[in-house]
C-alpha angles and dihedrals in degrees: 000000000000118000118220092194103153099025123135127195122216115252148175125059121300108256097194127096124241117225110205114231134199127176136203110208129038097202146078096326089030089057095047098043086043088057091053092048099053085038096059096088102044094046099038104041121207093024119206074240149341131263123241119197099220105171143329119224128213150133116243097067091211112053092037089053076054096052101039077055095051103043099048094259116162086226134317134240131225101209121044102213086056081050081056097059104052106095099205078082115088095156121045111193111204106206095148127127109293096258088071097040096101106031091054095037088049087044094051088048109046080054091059107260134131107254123204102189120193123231138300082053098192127012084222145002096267097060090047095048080057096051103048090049092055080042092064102033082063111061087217126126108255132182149183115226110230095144095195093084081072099051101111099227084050095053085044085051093053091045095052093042084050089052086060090230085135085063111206112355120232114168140033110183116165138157126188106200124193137160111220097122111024098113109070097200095057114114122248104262075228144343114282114254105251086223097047117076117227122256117215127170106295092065100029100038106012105057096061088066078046097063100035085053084059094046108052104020102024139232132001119223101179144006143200114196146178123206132196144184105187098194118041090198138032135178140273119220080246090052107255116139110223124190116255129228106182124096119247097204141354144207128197137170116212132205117186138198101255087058092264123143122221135183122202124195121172125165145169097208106064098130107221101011111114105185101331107164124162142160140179123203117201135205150180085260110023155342138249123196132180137192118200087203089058102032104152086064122071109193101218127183110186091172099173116079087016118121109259089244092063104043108127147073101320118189117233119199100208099204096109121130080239096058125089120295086345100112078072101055133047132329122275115308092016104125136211144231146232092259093050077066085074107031081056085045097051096039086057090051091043088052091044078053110050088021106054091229121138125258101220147094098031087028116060104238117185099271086072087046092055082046091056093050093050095056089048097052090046084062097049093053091050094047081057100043105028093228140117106264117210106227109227122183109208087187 
């Protein structure tokens, strides 16, 4: 018999408030966002609520009834627009593939809920115009979901930049490298959907450097690009070769409006390179430089009021209770990983939520979605036309 001397049940009524949750989408993005969610308790304690894990909407009935199973979900749903009528969800999460990124988060909207969209948030400037104008019709928080705002070496690197200890900024220069599609003779994982357009590395790579360009330097005002698609076909697992639409790499030349430079580079056939994403930002007074596959480190040279032996790139491990979201996580020297990004990102949503605080500036709102959008469809327009493209915001 096991004795439970000593044991002590918990009592007393729960004083903090549950936030219904529903997701679109059960894969890669589904299973990240569905680990913030269920972390947000454990890492921000106590939370402003406490996230319930409603339902989980997909397509395929059978792996979405698995991974409702598997995730913790109450139940799942087959079709979205059914997800958007169950009132115990406050919160829809649209982590579904980009094609279905602007019709459900209009939708959830539109019924009153509080939408977090993944990124890309929109596949062009019209669709985001549309959904920043339902955004705003609705009263609702909304966000776009570029994590690496919440990256702490990235939110140092904001605050520094804030403090104006970078002095004027000169010069944004970043590249996100990945391999996914380097070898021309790999099979498609599956055949493309004929309704849904494909995504190649300026939106699914790209404008995250976008938006990071916008975080930490400002606005662009213009842009001169180059596009490529390296392999016009590529192979089915039967054999077929199909044409193919999305862009292997891109190049693009920023001007903003504080008189800064910037350079982008994103591709999907850097052999080798698995998520290799970096920028450096440079000013009248000092750099910043930051590495994703070392994110718990921000390279800093201040090189005005140093002493002349330590000028120079210092690295900086931001994993200091002083640092940004730190005091959360572990103690000092402990490092994190890709996934605490977006337990950091959801909480903030979930706290603009329950709160009442606003999203922006440190949270990416869909405003800043739409402005991404923008900026990605002016480089496309230069890489056609070869041309320098104004970048105009209509909303």
């Amino acid at each position: 018999m096991v004795s439970r001397l000593g044991f002590t049940p918990i009592s007393g009524e729960d004083t903090i408030p549950e936030i219904g949750v529903g997701v679109l989408g059960y894969g890669f993005m589904g299973r990240v966002h569905t680990n913030a969610y269920r972390k947000i308790p454990s890492t921000f304690w106590p939370p402003v609520a406490r996230p319930k894990l409603v339902a989980v909407c997909g397509r395929n009935a059978e792996l979405v009834a698995t991974a409702a199973r598997r995730y913790g979900y109450g139940g799942f749903y087959l079709d979205w627009r059914a997800m958007l009528d169950d009132d115990r969800i406050q919160i829809v999460n649209n982590c579904g593939p980009h094609s279905l990124h602007t019709e459900p988060s209009i939708a959830a909207l539109e019924a009153g809920k509080h939408v977090l969209c993944e990124k890309p948030m929109a596949l062009n400037a019209s669709d985001g115009a549309r959904m920043l104008l339902a955004a705003r019709k609705s009263g609702g928080k909304h966000m776009c979901g570029f994590n690496y705002r919440f990256v702490p070496a990235v939110r140092l690197a904001r605050e520094v930049i804030e403090r104006g200890l970078l002095g004027t900024i000169y010069h944004f220069r970043g590249h996100y490298l990945q391999e996914s599609a380097h070898d021309p003779e790999r099979p498609l994982a599956k055949a493309p959907d004929p309704a849904a357009p494909w995504v190649g590395s300026l939106l699914n790579l790209g404008s995250h450097l976008v938006d990071m360009a916008r975080f930490l330097v400002g606005e662009p005002v213009s842009a001169s690009a180059l596009v490529s698609t390296f392999e016009p076909t590529r192979s089915l697992a039967s054999g077929e070769r199909i044409a193919v639409e999305a862009d292997d790499a891109f190049l693009a030349l920023l001007q903003f409006d504080n008189g800064s430079i910037g350079v982008l580079e994103a591709s999907r056939v850097a052999t080798g390179r698995k998520n290799r994403q970096y920028w450096e930002v440079n000013g009248s007074k000092g750099s910043l430089c930051f590495d994703l596959e070392r994110l718990n480190e921000l390279q800093a040279c201040l090189e005005f009021g140093a002493a002349e032996s330590l000028t120079g790139f210092q690295n900086v491990l931001v994993t200091e209770a002083q640092h940004p979201y730190l005091k959360f996580w572990w103690p000092r020297g402990h490092i994190l990983g890709w996934e605490h990004a977006h337990v950091n990102e959801i909480y903030h949503f979930v706290e603009a939520v329950v709160g009442q605080k606003d999203v922006g500036p440190y949270g990416a709102t869909f405003e800043d979605g739409y402005r991404a959008a923008v900026v990605c469809d002016a480089i496309v327009e230069s890489a056609r036309s070869g041309r320098r493209i104004p970048i105009q915001y209509e909303m």
